[in-house]
KENU-872535 format. One record per atom (N, C-alpha, C): x, y, z; residue in three letters. Coordinates in steps of 0.02 Angstrom, whole numbers, padded with zeros to 5 digits, always signed. Example, Ala and Ser with C-alpha at 12.3 -4.5 7.8 and 13.67 -1.06 7.14 Angstrom:
BEGIN
+00660-00284+00390ALA
+00615-00225+00390ALA
+00660-00165+00390ALA
+00642-00112+00354SER
+00684-00053+00357SER
+00645+00002+00394SER
REM end
This chain:
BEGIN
-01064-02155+04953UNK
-01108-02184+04902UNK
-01123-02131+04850UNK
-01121-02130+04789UNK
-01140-02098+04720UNK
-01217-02099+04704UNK
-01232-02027+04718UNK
-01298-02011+04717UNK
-01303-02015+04638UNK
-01375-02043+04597UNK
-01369-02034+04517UNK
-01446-01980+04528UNK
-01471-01964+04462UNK
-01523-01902+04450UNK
-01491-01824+04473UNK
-01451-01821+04488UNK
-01443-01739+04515UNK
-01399-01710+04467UNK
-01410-01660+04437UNK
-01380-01620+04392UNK
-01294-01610+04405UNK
-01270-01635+04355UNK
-01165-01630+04367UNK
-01177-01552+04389UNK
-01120-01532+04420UNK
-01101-01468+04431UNK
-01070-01427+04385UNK
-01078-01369+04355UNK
-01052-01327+04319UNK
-00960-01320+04310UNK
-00939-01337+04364UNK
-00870-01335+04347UNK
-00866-01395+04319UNK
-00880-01458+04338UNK
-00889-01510+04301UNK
-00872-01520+04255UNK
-00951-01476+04230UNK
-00959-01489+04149UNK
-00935-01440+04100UNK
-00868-01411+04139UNK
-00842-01362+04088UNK
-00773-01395+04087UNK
-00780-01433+04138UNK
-00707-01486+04147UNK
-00717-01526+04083UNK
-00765-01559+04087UNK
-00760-01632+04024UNK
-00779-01595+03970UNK
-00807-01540+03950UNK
-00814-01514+03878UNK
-00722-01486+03853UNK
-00684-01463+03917UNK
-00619-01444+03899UNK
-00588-01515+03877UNK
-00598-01586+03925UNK
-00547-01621+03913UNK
-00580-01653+03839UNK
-00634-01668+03827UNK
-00661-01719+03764UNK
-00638-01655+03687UNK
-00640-01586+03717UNK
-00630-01546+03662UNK
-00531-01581+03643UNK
-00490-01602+03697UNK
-00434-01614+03684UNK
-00434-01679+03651UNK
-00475-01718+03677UNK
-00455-01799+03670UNK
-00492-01799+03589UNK
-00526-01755+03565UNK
-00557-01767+03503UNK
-00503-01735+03452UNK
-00452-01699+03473UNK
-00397-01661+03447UNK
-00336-01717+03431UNK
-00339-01800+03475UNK
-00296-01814+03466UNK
-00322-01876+03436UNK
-00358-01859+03437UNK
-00403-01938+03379UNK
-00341-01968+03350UNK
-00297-01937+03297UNK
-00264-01978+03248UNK
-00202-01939+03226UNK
-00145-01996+03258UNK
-00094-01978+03247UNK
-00047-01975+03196UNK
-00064-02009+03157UNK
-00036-02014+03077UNK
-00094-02012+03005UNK
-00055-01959+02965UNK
-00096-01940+02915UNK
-00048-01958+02830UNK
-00118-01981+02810UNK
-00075-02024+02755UNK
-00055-01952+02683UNK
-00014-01932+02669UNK
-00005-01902+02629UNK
-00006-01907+02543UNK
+00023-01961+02548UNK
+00020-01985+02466UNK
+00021-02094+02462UNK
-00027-02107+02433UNK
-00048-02181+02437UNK
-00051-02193+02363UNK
-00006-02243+02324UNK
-00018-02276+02268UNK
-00014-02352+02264UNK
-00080-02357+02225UNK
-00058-02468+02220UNK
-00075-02456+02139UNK
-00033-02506+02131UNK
-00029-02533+02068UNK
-00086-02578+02049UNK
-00120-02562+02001UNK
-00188-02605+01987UNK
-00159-02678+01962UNK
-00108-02704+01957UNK
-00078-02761+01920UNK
-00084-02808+01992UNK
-00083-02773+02058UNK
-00085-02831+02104UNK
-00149-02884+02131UNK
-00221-02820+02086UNK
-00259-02869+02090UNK
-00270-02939+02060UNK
-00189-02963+02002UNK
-00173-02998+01941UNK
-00146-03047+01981UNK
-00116-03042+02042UNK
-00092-03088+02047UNK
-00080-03129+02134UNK
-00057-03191+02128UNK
-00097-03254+02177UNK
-00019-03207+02237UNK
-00028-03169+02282UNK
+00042-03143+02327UNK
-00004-03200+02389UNK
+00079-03231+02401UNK
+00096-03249+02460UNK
+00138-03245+02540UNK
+00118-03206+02583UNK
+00185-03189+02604UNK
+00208-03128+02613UNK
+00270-03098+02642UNK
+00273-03028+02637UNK
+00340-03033+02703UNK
+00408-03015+02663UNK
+00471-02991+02701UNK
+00435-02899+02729UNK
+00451-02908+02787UNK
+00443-02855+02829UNK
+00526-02827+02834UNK
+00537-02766+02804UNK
+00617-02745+02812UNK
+00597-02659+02832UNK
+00623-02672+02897UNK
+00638-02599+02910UNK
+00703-02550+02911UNK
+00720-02491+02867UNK
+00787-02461+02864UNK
+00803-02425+02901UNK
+00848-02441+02950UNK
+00850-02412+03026UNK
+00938-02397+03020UNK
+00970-02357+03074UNK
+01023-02331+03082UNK
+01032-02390+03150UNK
+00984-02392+03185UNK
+01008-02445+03257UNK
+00977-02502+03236UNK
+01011-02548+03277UNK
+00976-02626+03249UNK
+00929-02621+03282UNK
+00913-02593+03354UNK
+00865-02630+03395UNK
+00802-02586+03380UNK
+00816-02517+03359UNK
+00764-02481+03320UNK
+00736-02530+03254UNK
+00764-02552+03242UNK
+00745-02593+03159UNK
+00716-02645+03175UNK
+00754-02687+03247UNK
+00717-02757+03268UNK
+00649-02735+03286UNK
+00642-02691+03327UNK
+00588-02678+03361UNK
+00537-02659+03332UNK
+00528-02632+03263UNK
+00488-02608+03212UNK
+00456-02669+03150UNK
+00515-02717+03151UNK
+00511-02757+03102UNK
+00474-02806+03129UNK
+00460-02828+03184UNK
+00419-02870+03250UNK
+00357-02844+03239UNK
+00348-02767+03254UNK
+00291-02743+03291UNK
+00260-02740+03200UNK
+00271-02737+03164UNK
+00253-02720+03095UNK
+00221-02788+03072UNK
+00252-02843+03094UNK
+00255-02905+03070UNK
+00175-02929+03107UNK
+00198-02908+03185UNK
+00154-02935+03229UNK
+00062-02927+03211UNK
+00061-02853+03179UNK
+00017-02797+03138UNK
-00023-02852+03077UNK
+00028-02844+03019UNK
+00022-02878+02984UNK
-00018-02958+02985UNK
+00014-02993+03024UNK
-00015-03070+03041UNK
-00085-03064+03083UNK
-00107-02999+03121UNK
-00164-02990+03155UNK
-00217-02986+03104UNK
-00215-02945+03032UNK
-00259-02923+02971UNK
-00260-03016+02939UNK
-00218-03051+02966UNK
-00224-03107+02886UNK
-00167-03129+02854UNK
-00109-03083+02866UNK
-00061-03090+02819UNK
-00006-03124+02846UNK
+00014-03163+02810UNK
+00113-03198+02837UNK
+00149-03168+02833UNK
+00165-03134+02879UNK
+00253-03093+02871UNK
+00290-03119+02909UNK
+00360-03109+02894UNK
+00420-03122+02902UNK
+00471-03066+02932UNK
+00500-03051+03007UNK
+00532-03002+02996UNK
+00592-03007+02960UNK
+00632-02962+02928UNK
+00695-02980+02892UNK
+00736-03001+02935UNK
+00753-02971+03015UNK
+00797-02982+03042UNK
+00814-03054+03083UNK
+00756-03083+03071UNK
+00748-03151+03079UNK
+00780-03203+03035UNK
+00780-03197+02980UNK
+00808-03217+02927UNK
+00895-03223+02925UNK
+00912-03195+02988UNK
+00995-03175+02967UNK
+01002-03120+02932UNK
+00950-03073+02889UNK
+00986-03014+02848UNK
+01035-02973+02919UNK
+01069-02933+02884UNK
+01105-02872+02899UNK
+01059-02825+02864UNK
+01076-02786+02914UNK
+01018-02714+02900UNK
+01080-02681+02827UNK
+01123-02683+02817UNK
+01158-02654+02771UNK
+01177-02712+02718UNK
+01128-02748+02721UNK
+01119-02787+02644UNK
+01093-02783+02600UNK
+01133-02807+02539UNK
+01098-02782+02465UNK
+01033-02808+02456UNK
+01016-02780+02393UNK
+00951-02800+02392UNK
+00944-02864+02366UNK
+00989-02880+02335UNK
+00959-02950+02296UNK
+00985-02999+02366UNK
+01009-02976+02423UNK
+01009-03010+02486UNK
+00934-03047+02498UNK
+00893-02988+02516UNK
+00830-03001+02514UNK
+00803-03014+02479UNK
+00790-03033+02428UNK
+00749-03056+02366UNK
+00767-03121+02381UNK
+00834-03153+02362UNK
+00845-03197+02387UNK
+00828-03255+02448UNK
+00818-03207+02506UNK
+00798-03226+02561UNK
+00734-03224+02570UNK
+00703-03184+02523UNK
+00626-03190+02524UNK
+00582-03252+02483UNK
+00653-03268+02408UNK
+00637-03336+02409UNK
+00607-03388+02441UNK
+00694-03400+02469UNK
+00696-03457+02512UNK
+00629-03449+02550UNK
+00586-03422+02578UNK
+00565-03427+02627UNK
+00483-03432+02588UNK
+00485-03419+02546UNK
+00412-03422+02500UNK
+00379-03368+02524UNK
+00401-03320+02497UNK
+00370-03235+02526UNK
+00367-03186+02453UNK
+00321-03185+02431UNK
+00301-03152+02364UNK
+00334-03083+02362UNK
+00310-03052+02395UNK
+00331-02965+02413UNK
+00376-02941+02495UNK
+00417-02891+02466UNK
+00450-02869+02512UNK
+00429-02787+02525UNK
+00417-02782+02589UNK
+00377-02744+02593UNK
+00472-02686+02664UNK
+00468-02626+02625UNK
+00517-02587+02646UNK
+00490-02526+02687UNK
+00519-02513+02753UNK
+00494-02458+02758UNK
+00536-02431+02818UNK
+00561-02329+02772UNK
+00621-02291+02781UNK
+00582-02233+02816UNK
+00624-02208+02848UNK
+00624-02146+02898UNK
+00671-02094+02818UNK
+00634-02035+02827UNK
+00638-02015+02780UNK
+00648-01930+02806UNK
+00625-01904+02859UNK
+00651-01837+02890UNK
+00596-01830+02946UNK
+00599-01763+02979UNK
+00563-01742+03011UNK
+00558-01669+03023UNK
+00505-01630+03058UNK
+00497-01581+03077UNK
+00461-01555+03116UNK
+00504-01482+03131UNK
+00464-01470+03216UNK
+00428-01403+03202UNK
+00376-01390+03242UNK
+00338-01328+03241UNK
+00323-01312+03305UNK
+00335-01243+03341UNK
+00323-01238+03389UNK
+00266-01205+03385UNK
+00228-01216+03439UNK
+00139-01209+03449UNK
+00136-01129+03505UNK
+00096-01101+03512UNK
+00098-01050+03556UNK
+00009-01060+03575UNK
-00013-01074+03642UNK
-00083-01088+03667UNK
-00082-01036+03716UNK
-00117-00964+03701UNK
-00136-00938+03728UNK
-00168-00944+03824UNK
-00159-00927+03872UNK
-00199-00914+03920UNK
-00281-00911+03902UNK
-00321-00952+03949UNK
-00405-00960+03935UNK
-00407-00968+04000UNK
-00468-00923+04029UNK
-00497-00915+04103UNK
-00571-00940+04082UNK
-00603-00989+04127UNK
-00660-00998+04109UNK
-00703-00989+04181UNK
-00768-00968+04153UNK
-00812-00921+04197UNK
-00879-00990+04211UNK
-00913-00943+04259UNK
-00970-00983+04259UNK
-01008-00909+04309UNK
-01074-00919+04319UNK
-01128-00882+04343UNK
-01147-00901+04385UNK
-01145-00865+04453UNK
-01188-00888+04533UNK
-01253-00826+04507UNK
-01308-00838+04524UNK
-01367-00796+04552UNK
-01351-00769+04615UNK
-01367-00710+04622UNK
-01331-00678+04680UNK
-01416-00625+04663UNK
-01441-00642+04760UNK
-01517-00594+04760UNK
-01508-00542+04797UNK
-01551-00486+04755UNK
-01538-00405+04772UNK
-01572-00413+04836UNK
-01603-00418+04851UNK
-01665-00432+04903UNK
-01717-00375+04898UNK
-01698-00345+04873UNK
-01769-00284+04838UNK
-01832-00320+04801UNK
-01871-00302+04847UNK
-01940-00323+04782UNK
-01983-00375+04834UNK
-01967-00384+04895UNK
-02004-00434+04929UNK
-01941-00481+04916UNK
-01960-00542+04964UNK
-01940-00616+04963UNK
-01940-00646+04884UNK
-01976-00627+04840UNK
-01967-00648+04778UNK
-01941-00598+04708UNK
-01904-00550+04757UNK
-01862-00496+04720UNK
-01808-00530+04667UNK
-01796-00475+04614UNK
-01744-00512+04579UNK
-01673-00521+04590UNK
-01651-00539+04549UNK
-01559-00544+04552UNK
-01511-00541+04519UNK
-01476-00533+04508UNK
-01427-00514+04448UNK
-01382-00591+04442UNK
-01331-00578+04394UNK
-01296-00651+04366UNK
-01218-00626+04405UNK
-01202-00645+04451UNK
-01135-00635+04459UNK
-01062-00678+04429UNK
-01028-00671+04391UNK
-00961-00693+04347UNK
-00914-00722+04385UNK
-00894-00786+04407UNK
-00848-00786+04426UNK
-00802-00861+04403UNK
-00717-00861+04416UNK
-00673-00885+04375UNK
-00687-00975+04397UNK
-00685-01015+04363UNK
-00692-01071+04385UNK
-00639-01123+04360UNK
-00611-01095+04299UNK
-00517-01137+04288UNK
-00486-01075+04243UNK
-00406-01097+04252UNK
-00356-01062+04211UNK
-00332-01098+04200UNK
-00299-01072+04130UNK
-00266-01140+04077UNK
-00213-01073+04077UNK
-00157-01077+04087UNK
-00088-01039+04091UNK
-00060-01055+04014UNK
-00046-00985+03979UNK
-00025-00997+03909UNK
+00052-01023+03920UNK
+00049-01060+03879UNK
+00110-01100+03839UNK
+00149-01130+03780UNK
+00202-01132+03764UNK
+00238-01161+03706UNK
+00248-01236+03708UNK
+00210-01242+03654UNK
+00229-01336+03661UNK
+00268-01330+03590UNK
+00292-01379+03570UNK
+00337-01423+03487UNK
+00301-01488+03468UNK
+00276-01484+03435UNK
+00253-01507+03391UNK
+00287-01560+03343UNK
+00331-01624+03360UNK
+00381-01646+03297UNK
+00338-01723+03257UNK
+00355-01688+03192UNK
+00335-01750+03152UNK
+00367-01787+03121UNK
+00356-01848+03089UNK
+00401-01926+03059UNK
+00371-01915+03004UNK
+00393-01915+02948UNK
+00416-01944+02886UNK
+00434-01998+02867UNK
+00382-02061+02833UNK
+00405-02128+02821UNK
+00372-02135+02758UNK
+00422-02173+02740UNK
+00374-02193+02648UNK
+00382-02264+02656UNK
+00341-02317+02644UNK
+00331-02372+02628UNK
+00320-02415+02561UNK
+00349-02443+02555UNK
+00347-02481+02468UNK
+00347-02567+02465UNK
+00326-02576+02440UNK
+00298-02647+02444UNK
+00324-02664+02363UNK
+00365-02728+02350UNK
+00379-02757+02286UNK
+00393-02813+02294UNK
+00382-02834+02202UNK
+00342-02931+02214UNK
+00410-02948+02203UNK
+00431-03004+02238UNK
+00499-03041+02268UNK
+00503-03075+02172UNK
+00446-03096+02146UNK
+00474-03131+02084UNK
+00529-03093+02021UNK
+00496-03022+02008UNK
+00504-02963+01965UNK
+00534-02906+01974UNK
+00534-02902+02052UNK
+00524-02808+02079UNK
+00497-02742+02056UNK
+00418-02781+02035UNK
+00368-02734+02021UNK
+00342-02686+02084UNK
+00366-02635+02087UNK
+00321-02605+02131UNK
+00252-02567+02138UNK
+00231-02619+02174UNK
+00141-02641+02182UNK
+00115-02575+02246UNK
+00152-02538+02254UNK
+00107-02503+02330UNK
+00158-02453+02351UNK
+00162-02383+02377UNK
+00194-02336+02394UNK
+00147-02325+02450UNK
+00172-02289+02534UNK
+00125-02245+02551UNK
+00182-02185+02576UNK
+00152-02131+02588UNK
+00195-02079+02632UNK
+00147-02059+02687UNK
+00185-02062+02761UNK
+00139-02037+02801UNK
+00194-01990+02839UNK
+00154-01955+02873UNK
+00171-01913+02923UNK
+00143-01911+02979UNK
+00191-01925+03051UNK
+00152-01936+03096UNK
+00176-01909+03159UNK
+00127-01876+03190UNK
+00161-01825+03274UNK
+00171-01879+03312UNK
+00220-01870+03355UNK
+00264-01909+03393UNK
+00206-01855+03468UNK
+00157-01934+03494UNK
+00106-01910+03567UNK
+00138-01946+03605UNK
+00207-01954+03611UNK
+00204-02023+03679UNK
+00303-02026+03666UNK
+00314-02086+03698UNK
+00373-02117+03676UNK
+00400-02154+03623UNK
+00446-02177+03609UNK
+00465-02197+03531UNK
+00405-02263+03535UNK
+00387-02318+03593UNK
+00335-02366+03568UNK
+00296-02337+03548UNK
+00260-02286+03556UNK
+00182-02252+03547UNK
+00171-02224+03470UNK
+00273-02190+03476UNK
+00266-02175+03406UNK
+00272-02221+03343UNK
+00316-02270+03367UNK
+00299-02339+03329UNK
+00236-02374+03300UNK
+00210-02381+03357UNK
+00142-02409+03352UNK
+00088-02358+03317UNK
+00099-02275+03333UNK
+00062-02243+03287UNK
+00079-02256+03193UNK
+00127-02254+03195UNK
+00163-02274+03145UNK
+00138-02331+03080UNK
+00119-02373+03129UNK
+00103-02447+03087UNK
+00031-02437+03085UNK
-00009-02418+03143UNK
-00079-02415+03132UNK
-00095-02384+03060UNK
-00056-02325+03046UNK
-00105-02286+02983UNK
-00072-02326+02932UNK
-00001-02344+02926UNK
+00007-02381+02866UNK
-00057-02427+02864UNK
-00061-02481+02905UNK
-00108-02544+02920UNK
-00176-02520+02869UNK
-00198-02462+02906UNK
-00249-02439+02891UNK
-00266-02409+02823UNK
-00216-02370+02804UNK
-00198-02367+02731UNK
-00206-02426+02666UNK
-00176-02468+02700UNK
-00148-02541+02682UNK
-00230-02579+02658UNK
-00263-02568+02707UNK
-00338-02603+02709UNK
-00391-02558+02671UNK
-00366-02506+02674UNK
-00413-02456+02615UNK
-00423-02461+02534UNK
-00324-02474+02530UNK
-00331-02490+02476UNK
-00323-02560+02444UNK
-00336-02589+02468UNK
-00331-02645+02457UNK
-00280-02702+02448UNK
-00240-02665+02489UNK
-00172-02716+02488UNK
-00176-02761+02548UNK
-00192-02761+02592UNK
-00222-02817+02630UNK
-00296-02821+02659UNK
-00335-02894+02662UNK
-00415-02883+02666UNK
-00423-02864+02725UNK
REM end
């Protein structure tokens, strides 16, 4: 049974100040670098929105153009993935325009893998201490005591890598091909390609809702 009122223990609480110091480190995995909208889109009635992702594998492209779409329709918005449509990922553009027609989809909204890069990290070795009271016994029964030092975790130094994604996103109106919205993000890859996916779309999303390209 879980006793409550009694003070956590010192190793404890040097445990959860280490792990929340990490988990506050990983708050946010994608950082928006450069964001432009075109003030002309507050001009006009958009319906709709082709979701096209430019991928080298299809199932990388399917899988993005879904999860992007899926994103999208959660905020409010109708999207469409392209690959639903029948496009070929190596179709022209007036493919899609076309196809964004037919389907009554105002803007086509594009988004390319654009590079990446790695940095390797170097995290020092950290020993962390804590203090027993340890009594001299000099002085009577209520003699003093000194603070004795001793080790309570090791964090073993190490090399981690660090790799980041490069994606630019562009959004243009299916009638004109005005382009209404740019973003560039960059984002550390914490997980597997879903995680990095999904980090992926969150900050666009989020981007997206800042500036006012979706409510």
């Amino acid at each position: 049974m879980l006793e409550t009122g009694r003070p956590a223990p010192r190793f404890y609480r040097v445990y959860c100040a280490v792990l929340l110091a990490v988990l506050a480190g990983c708050a946010s995995n994608s950082d928006i670098t450069r964001s432009y909208v075109d003030p002309v889109i507050n001009d006009r009635n958009l319906s709709g929105v082709l979701v096209v992702a430019v991928a080298q594998q299809q199932k990388n492209r399917v899988d993005f153009e879904d999860a992007f779409a899926r994103s999208l329709e959660r905020h409010g918005a109708r999207a469409v993935a392209s690959h639903s449509l029948g496009l070929d990922k190596d179709g022209g553009a007036e493919a899609y325009l076309q196809a964004a027609e037919r389907a009554k989809l105002d803007t086509i909204l594009v988004t390319r893998y654009v590079g990446e890069k790695v940095d390797d990290i170097y995290h020092p070795g950290t020993i962390y201490y804590d203090v027993m009271p340890v009594y001299t016994g000099y002085g009577g029964p209520f003699g003093g005591y000194y603070g004795h030092a001793y080790e309570v975790a090791y964090q073993q130094p190490v090399w981690t890598s660090n790799k980041t994604y490069t994606i630019i996103t562009d959004l243009f109106a299916t009638s004109d091909k005005t382009h209404l919205y740019q973003v560039i993000s960059d984002t550390l890859k914490a997980g597997g390609r879903e995680k990095l996916r999904d980090d992926i779309i969150s900050g666009l999303v989020k981007d997206m809702k800042h500036q006012g390209v979706l409510d």
